[in-house]
Jmol script that loads the backbone (N, CA, C; Angstrom):
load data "model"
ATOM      1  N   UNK A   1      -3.509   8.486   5.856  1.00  0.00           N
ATOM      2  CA  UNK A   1      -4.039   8.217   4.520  1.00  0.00           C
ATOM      3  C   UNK A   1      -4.963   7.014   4.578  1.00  0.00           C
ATOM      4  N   UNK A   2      -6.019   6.868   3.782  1.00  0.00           N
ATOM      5  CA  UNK A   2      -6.770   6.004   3.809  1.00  0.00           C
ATOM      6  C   UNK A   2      -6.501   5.000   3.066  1.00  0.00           C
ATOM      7  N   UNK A   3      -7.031   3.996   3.220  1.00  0.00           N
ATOM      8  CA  UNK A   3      -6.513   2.529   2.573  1.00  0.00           C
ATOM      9  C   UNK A   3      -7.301   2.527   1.255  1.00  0.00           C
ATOM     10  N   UNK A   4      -8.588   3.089   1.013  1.00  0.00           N
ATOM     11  CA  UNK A   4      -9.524   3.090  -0.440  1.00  0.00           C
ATOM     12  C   UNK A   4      -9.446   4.493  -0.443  1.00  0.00           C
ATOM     13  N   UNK A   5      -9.119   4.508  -1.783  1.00  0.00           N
ATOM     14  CA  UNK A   5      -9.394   5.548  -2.282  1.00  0.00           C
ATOM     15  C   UNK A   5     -10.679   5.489  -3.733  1.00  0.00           C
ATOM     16  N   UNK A   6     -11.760   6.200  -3.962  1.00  0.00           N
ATOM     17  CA  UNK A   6     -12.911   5.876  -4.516  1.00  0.00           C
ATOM     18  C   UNK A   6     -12.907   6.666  -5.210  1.00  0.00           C
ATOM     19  N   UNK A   7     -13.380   6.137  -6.343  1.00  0.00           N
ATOM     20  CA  UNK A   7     -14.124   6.793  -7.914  1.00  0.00           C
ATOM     21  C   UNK A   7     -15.212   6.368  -8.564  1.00  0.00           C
ATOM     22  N   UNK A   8     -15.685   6.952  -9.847  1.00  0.00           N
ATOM     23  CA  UNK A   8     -16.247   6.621 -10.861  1.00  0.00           C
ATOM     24  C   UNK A   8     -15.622   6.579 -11.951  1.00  0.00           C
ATOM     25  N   UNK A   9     -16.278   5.814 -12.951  1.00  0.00           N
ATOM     26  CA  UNK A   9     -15.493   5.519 -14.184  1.00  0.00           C
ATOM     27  C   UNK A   9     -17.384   5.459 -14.979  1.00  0.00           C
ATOM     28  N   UNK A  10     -17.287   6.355 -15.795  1.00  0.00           N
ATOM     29  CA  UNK A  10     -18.368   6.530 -16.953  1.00  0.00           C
ATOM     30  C   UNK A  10     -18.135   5.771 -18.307  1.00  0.00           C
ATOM     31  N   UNK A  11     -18.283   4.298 -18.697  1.00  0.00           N
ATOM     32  CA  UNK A  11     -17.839   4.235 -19.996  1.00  0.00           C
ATOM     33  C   UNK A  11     -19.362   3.962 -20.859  1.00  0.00           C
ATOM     34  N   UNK A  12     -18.878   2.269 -21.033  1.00  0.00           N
ATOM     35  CA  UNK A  12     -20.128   1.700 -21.337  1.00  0.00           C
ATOM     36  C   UNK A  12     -21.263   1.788 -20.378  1.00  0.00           C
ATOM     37  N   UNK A  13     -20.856   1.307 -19.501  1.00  0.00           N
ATOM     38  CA  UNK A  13     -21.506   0.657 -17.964  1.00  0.00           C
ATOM     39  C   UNK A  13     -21.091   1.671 -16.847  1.00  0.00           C
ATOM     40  N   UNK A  14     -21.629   2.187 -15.572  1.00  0.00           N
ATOM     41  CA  UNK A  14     -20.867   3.133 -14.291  1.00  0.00           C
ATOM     42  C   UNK A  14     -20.165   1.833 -13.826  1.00  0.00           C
ATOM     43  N   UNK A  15     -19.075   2.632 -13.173  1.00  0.00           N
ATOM     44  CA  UNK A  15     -18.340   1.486 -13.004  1.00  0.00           C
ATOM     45  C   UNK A  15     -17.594   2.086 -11.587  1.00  0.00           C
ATOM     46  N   UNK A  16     -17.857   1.324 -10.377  1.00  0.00           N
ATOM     47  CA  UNK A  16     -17.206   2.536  -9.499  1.00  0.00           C
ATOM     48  C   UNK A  16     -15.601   1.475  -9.038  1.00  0.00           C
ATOM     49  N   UNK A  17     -14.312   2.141  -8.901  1.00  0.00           N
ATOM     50  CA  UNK A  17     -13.154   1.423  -8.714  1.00  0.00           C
ATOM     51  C   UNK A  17     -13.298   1.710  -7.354  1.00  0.00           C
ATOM     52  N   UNK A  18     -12.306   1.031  -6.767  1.00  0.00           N
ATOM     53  CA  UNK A  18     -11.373   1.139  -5.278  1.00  0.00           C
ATOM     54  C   UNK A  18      -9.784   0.569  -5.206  1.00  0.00           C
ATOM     55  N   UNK A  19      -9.475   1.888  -5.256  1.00  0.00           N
ATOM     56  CA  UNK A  19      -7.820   2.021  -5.313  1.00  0.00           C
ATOM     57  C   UNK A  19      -6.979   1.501  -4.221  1.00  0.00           C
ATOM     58  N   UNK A  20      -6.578   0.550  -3.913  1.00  0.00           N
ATOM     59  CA  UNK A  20      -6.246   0.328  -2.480  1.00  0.00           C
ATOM     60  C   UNK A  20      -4.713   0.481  -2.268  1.00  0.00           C
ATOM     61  N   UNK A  21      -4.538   1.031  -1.310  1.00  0.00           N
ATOM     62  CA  UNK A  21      -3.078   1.142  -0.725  1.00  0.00           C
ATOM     63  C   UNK A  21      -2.321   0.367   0.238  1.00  0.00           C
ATOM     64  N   UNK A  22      -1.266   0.195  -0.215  1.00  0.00           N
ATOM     65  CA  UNK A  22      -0.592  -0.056   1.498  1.00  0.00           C
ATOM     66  C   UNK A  22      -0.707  -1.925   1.791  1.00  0.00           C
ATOM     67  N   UNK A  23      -0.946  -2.036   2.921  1.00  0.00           N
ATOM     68  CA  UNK A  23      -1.290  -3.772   3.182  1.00  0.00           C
ATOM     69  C   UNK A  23      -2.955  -3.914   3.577  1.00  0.00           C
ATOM     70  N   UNK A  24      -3.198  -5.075   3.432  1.00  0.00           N
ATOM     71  CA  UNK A  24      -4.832  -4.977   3.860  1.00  0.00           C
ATOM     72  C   UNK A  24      -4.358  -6.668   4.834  1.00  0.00           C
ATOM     73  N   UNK A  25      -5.200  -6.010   6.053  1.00  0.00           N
ATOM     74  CA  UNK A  25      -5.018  -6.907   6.978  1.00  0.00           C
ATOM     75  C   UNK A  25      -5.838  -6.857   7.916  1.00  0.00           C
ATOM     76  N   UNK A  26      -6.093  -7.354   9.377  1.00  0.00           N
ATOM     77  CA  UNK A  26      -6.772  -7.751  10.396  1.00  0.00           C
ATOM     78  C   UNK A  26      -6.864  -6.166  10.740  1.00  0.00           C
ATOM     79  N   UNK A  27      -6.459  -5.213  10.753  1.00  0.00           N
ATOM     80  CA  UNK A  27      -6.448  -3.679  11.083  1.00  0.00           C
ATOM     81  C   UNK A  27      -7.256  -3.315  10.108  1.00  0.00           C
ATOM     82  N   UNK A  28      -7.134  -3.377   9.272  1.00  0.00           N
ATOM     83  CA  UNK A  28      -7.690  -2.684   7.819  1.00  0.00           C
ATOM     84  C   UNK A  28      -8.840  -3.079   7.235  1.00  0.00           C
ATOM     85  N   UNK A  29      -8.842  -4.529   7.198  1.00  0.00           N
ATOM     86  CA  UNK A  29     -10.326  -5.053   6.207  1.00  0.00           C
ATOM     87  C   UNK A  29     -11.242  -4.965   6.357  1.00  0.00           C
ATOM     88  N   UNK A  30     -11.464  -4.432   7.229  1.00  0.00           N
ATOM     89  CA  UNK A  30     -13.355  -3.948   7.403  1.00  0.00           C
ATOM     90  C   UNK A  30     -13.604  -2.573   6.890  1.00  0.00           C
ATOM     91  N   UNK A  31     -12.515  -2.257   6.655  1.00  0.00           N
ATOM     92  CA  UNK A  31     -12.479  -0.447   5.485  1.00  0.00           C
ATOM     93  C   UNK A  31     -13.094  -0.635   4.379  1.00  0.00           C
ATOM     94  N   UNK A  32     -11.878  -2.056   3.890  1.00  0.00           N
ATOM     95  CA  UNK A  32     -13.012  -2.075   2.076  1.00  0.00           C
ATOM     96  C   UNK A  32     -14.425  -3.131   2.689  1.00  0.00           C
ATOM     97  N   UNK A  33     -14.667  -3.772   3.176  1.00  0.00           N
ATOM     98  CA  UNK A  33     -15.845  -4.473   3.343  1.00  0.00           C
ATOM     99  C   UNK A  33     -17.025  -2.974   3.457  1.00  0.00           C
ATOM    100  N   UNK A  34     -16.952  -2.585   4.309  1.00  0.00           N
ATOM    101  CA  UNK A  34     -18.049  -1.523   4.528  1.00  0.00           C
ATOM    102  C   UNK A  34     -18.034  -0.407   3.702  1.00  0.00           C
ATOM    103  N   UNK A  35     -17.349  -0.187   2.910  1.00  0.00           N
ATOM    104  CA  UNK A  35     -16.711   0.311   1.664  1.00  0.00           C
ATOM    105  C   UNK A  35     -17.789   0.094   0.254  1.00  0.00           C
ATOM    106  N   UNK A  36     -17.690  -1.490   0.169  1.00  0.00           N
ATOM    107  CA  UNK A  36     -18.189  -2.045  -0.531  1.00  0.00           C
ATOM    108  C   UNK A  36     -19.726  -2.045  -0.364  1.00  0.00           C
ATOM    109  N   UNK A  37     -19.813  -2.376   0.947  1.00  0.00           N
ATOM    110  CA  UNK A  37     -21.471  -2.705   1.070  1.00  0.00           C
ATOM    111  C   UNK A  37     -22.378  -1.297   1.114  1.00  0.00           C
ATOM    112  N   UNK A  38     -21.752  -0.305   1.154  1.00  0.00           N
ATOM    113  CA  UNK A  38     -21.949   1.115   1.069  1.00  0.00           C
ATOM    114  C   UNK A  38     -22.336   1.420  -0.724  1.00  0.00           C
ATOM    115  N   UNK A  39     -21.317   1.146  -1.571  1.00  0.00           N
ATOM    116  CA  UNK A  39     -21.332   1.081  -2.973  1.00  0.00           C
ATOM    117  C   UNK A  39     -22.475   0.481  -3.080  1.00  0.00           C
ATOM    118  N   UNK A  40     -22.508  -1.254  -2.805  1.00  0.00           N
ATOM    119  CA  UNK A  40     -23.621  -1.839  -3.514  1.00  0.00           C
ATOM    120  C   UNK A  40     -25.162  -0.914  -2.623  1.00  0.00           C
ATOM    121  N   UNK A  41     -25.078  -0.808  -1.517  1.00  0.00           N
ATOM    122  CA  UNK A  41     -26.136  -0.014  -0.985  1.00  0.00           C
ATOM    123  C   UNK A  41     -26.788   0.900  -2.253  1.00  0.00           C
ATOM    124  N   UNK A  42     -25.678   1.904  -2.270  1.00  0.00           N
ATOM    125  CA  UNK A  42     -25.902   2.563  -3.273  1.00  0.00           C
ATOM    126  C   UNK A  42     -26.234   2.548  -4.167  1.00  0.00           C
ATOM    127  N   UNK A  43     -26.249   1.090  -5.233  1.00  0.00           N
ATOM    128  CA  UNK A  43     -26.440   1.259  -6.099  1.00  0.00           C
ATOM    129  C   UNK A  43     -25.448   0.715  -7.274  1.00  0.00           C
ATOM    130  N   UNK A  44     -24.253   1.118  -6.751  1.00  0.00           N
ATOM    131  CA  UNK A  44     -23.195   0.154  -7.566  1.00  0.00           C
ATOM    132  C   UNK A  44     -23.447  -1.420  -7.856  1.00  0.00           C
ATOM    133  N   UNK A  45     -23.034  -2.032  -8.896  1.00  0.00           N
ATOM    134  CA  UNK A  45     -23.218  -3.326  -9.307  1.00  0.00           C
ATOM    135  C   UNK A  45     -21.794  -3.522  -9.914  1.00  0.00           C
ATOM    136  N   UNK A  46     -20.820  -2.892 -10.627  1.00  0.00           N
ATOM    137  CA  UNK A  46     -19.974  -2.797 -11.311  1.00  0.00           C
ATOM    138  C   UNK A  46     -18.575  -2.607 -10.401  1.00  0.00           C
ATOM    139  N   UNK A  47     -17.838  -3.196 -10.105  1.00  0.00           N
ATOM    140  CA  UNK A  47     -16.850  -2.982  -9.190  1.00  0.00           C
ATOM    141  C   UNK A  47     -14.980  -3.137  -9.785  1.00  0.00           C
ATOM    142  N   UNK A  48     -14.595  -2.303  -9.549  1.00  0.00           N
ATOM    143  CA  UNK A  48     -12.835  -2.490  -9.908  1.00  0.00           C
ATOM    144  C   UNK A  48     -12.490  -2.463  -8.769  1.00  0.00           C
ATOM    145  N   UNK A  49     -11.446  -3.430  -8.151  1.00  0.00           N
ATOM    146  CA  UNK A  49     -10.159  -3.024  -7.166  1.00  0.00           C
ATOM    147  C   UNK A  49      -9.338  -3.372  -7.536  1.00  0.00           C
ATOM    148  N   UNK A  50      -8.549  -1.944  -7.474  1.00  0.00           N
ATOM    149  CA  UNK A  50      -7.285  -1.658  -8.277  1.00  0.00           C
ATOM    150  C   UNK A  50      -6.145  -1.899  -6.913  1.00  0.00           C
ATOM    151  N   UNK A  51      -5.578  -3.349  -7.165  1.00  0.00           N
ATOM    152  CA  UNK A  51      -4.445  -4.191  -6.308  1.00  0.00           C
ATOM    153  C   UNK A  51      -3.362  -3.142  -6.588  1.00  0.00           C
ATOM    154  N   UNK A  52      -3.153  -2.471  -7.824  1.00  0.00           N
ATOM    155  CA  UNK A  52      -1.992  -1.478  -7.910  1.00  0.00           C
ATOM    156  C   UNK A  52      -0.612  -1.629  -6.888  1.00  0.00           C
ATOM    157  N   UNK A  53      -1.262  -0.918  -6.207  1.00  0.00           N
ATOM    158  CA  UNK A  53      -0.719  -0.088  -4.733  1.00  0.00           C
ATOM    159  C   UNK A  53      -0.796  -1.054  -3.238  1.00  0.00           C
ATOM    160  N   UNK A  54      -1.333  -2.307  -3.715  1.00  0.00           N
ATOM    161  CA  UNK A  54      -1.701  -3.347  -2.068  1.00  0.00           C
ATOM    162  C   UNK A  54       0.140  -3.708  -1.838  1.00  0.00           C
ATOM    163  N   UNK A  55       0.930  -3.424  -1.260  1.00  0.00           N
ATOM    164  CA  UNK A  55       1.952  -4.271  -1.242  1.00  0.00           C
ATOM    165  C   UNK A  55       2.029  -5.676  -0.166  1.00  0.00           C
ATOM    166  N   UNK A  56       1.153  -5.728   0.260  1.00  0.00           N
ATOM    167  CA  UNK A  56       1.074  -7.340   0.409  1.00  0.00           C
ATOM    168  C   UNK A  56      -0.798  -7.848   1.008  1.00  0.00           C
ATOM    169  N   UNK A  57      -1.235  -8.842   1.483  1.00  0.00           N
ATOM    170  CA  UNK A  57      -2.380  -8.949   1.686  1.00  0.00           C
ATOM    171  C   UNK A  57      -2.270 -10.308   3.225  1.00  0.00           C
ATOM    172  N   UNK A  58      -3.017 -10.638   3.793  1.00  0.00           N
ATOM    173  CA  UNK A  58      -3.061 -11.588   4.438  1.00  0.00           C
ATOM    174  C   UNK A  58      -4.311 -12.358   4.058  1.00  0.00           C
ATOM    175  N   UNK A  59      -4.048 -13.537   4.967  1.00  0.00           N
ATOM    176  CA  UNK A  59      -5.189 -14.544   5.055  1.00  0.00           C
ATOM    177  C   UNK A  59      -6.798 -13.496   5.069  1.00  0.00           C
ATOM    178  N   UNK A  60      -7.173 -12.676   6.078  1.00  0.00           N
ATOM    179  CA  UNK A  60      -8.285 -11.987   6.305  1.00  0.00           C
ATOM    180  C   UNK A  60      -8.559 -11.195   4.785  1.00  0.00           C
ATOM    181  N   UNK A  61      -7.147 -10.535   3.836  1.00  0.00           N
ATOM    182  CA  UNK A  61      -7.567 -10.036   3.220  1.00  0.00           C
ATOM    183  C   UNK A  61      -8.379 -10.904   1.731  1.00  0.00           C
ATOM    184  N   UNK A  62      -7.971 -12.029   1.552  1.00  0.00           N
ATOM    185  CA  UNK A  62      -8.480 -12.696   0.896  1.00  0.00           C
ATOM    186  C   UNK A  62      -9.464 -12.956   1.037  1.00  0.00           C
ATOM    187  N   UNK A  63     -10.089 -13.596   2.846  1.00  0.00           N
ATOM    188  CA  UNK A  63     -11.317 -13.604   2.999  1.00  0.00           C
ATOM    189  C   UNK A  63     -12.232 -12.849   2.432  1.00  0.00           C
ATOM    190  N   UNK A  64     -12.245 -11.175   2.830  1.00  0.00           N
ATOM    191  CA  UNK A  64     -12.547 -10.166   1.868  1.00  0.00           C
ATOM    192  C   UNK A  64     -12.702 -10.230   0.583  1.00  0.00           C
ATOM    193  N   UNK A  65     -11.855 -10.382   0.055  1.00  0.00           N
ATOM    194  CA  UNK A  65     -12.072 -10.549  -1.617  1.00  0.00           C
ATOM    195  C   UNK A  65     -13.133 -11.018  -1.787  1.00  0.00           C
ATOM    196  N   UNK A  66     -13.503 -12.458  -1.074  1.00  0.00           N
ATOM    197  CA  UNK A  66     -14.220 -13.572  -1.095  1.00  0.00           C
ATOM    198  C   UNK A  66     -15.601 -12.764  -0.592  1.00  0.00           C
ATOM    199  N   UNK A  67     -15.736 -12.024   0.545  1.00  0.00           N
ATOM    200  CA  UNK A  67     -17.003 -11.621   0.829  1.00  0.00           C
ATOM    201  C   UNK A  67     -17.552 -10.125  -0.114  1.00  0.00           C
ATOM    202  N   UNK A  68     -16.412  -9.552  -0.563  1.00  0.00           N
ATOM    203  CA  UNK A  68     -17.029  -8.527  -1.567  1.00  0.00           C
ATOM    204  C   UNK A  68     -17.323  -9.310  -2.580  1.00  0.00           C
ATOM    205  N   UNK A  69     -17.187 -10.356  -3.324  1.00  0.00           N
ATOM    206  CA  UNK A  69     -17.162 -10.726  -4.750  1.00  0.00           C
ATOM    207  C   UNK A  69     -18.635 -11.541  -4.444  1.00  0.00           C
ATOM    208  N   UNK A  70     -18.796 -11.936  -3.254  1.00  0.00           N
ATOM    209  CA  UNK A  70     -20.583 -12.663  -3.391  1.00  0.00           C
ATOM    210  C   UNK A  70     -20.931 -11.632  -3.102  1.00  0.00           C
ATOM    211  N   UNK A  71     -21.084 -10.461  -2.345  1.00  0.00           N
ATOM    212  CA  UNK A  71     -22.031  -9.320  -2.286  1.00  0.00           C
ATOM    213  C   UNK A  71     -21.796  -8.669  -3.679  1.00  0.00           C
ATOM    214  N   UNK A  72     -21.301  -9.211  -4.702  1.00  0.00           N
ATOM    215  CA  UNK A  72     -21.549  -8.037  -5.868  1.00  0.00           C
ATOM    216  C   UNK A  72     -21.916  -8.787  -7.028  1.00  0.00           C
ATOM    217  N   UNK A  73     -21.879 -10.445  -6.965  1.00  0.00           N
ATOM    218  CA  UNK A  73     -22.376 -11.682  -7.808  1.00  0.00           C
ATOM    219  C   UNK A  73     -23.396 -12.042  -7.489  1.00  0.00           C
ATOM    220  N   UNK A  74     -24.026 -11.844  -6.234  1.00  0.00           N
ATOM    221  CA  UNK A  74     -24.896 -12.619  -5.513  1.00  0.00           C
ATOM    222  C   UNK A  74     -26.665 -12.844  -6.172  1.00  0.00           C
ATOM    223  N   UNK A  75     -26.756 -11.352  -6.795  1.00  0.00           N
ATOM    224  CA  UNK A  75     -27.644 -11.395  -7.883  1.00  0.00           C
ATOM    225  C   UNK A  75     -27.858 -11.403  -9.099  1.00  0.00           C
ATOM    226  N   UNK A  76     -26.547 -12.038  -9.512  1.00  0.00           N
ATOM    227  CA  UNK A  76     -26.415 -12.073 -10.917  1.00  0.00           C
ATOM    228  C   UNK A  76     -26.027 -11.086 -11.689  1.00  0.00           C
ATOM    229  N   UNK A  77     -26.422  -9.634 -11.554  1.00  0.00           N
ATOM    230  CA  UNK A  77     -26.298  -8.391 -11.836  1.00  0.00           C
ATOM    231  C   UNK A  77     -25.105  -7.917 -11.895  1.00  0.00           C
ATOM    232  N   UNK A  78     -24.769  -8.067 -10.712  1.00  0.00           N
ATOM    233  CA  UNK A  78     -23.304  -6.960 -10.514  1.00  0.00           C
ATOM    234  C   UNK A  78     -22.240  -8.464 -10.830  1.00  0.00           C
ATOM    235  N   UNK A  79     -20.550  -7.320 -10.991  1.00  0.00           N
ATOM    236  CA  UNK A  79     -19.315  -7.881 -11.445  1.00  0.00           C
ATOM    237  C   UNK A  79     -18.126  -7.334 -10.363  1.00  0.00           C
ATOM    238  N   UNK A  80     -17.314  -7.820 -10.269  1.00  0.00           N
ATOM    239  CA  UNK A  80     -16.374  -7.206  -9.626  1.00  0.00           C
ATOM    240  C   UNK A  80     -15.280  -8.159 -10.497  1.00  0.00           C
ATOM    241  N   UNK A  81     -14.110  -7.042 -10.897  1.00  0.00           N
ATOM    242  CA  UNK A  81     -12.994  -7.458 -11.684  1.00  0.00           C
ATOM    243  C   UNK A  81     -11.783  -6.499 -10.569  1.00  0.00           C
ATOM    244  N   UNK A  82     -10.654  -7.356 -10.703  1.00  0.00           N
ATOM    245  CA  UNK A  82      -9.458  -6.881 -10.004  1.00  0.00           C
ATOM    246  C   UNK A  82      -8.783  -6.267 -11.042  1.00  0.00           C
ATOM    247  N   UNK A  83      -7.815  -5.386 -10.732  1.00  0.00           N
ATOM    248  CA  UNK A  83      -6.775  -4.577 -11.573  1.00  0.00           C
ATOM    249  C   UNK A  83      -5.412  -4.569 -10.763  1.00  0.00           C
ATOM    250  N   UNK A  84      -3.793  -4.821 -11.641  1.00  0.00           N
ATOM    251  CA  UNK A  84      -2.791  -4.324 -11.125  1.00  0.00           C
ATOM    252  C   UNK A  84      -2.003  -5.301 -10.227  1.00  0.00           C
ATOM    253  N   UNK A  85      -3.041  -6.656  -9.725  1.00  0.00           N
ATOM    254  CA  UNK A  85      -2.423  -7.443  -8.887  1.00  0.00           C
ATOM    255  C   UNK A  85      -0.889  -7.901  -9.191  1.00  0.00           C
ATOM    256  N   UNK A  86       0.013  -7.740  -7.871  1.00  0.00           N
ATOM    257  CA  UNK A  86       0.954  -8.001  -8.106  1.00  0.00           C
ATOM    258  C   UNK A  86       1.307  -9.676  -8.357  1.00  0.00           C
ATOM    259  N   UNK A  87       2.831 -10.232  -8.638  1.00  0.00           N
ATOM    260  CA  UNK A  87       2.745 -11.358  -8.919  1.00  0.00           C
ATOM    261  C   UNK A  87       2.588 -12.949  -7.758  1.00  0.00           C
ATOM    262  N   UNK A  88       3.256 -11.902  -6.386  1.00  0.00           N
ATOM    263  CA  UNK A  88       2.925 -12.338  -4.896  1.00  0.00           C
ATOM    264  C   UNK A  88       1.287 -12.690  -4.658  1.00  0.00           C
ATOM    265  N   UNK A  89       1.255 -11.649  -4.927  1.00  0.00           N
ATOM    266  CA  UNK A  89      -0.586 -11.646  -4.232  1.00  0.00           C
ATOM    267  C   UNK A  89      -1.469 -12.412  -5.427  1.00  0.00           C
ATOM    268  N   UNK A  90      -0.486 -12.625  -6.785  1.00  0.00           N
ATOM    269  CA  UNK A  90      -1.838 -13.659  -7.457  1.00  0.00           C
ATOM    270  C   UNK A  90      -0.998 -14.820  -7.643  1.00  0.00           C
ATOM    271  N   UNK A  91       0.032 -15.249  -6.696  1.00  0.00           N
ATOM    272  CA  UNK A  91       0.542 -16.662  -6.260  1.00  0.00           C
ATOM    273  C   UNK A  91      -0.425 -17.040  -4.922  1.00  0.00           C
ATOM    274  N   UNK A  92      -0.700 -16.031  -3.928  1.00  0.00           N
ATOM    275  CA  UNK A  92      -1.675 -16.321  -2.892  1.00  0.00           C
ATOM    276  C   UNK A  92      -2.783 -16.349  -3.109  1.00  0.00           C
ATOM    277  N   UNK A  93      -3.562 -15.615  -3.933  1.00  0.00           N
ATOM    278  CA  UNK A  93      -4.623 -16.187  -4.542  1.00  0.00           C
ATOM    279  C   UNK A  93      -4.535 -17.676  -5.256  1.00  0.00           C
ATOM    280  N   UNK A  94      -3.446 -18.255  -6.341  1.00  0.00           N
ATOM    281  CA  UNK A  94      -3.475 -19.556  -6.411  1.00  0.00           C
ATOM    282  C   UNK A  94      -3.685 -20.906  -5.289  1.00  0.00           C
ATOM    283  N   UNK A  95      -3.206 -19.932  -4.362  1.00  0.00           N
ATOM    284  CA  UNK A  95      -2.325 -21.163  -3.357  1.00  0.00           C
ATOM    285  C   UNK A  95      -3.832 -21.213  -2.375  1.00  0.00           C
ATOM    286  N   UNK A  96      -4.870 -20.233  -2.586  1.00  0.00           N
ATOM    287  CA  UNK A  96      -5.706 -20.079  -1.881  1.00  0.00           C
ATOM    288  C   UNK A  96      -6.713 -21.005  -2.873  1.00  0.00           C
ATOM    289  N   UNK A  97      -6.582 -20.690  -3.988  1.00  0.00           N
ATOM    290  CA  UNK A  97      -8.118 -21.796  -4.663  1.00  0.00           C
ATOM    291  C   UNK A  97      -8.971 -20.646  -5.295  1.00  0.00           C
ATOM    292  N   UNK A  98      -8.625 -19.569  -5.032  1.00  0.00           N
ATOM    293  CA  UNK A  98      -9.731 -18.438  -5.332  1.00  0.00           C
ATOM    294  C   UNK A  98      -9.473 -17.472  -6.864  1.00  0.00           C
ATOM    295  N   UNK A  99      -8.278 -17.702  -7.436  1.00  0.00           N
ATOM    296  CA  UNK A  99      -8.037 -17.206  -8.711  1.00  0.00           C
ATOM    297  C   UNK A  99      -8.815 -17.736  -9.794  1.00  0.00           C
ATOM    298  N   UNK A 100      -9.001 -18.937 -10.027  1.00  0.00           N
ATOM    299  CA  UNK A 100     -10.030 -19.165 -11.108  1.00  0.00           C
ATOM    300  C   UNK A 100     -11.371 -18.403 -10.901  1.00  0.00           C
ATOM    301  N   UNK A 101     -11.601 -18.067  -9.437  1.00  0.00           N
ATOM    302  CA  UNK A 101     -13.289 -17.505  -9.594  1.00  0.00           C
ATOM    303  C   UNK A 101     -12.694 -15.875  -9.684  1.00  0.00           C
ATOM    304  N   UNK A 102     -11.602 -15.047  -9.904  1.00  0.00           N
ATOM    305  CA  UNK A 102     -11.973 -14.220  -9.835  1.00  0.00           C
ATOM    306  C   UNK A 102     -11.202 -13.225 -11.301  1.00  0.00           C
ATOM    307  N   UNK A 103     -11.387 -12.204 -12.158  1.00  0.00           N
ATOM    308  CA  UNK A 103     -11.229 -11.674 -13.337  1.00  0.00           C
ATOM    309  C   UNK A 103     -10.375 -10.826 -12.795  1.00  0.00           C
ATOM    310  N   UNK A 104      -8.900 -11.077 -13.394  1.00  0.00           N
ATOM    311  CA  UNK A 104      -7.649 -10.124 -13.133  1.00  0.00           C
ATOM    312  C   UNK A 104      -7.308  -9.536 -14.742  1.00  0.00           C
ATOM    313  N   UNK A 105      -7.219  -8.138 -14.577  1.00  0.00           N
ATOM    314  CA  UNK A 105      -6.680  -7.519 -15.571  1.00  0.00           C
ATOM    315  C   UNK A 105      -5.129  -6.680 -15.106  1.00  0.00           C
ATOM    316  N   UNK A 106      -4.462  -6.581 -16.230  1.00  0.00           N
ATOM    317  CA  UNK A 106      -3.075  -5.616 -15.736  1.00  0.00           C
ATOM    318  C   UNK A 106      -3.457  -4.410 -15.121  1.00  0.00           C
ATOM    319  N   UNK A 107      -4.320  -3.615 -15.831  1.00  0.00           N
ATOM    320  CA  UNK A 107      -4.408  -2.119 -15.651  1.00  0.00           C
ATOM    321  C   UNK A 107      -6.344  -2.352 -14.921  1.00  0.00           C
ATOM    322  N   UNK A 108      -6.310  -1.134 -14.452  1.00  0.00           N
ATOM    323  CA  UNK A 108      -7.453  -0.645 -14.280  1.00  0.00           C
ATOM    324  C   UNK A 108      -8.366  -0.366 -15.523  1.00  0.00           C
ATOM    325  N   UNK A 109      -7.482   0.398 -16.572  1.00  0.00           N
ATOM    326  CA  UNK A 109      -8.136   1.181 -17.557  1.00  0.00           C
ATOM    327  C   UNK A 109      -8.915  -0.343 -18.573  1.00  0.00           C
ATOM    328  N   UNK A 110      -7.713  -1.679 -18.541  1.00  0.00           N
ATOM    329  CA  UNK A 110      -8.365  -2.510 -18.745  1.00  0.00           C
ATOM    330  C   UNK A 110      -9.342  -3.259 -18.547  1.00  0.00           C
ATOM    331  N   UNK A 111      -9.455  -3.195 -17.333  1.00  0.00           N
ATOM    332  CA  UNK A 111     -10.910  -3.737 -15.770  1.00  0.00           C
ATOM    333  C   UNK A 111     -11.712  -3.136 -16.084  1.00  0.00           C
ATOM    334  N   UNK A 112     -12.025  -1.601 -16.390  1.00  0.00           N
ATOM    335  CA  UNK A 112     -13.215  -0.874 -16.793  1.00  0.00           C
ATOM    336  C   UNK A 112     -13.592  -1.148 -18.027  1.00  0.00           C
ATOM    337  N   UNK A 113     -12.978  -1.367 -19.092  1.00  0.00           N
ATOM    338  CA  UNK A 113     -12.922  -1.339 -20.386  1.00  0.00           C
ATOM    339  C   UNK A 113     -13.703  -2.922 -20.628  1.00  0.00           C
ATOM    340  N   UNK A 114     -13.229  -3.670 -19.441  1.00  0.00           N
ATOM    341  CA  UNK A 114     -14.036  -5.137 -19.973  1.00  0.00           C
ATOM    342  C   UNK A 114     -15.583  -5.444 -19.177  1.00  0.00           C
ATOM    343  N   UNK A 115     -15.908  -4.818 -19.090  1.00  0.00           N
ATOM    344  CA  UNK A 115     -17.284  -4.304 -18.505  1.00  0.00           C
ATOM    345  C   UNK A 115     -18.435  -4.055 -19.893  1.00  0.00           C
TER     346      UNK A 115
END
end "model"
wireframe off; spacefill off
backbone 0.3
color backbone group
């Protein structure tokens, strides 16, 4: 099974999510990185990752966070909002420094909706 799983979301704005599963780590994180840079390639500006389903993250995966969220801020244009984060992984985001820069909602349906 794959670690992203990908959509669209049509509301106000296109809005494309990434559902992530499982752990994201030194094996894994270059899935959503190239993932991502594929989206914005494309065309995406609007980004959800839906933490849902991450049951835990490491040091590398945060890095990540950190390098998708300037490839999707970097021109002002695009957003990337998180969905679902558990209460672990947004204590490691505190403990990391990186929660104030980044927009956590409960749900997904909420993450799209604040777009």
């Amino acid at each position: 099974m794959s670690l992203i799983q990908i959509s669209q979301s049509q509301g106000q704005t296109p809005v494309t999510i990434f559902e992530i599963r499982g752990r994201v780590n030194l094996g894994n994180y270059k899935e959503i990185e190239q993932a991502a840079q594929q989206a914005y390639e494309n065309g995406a500006r609007n980004l959800v990752l839906d933490f849902s389903g991450v049951e835990s993250l490491t040091s590398i995966g945060i890095r990540t966070l950190i390098t998708v969220h300037k490839m999707f801020t970097k021109d002002g244009q695009g957003r990337l909002k998180l969905a679902g984060v558990i209460r672990p992984i947004r204590d490691m985001f505190d403990m990391a420094g990186v929660a104030p820069f980044l927009e956590m909602h409960n749900t997904t349906a909420e993450a799209v909706a604040a777009f």
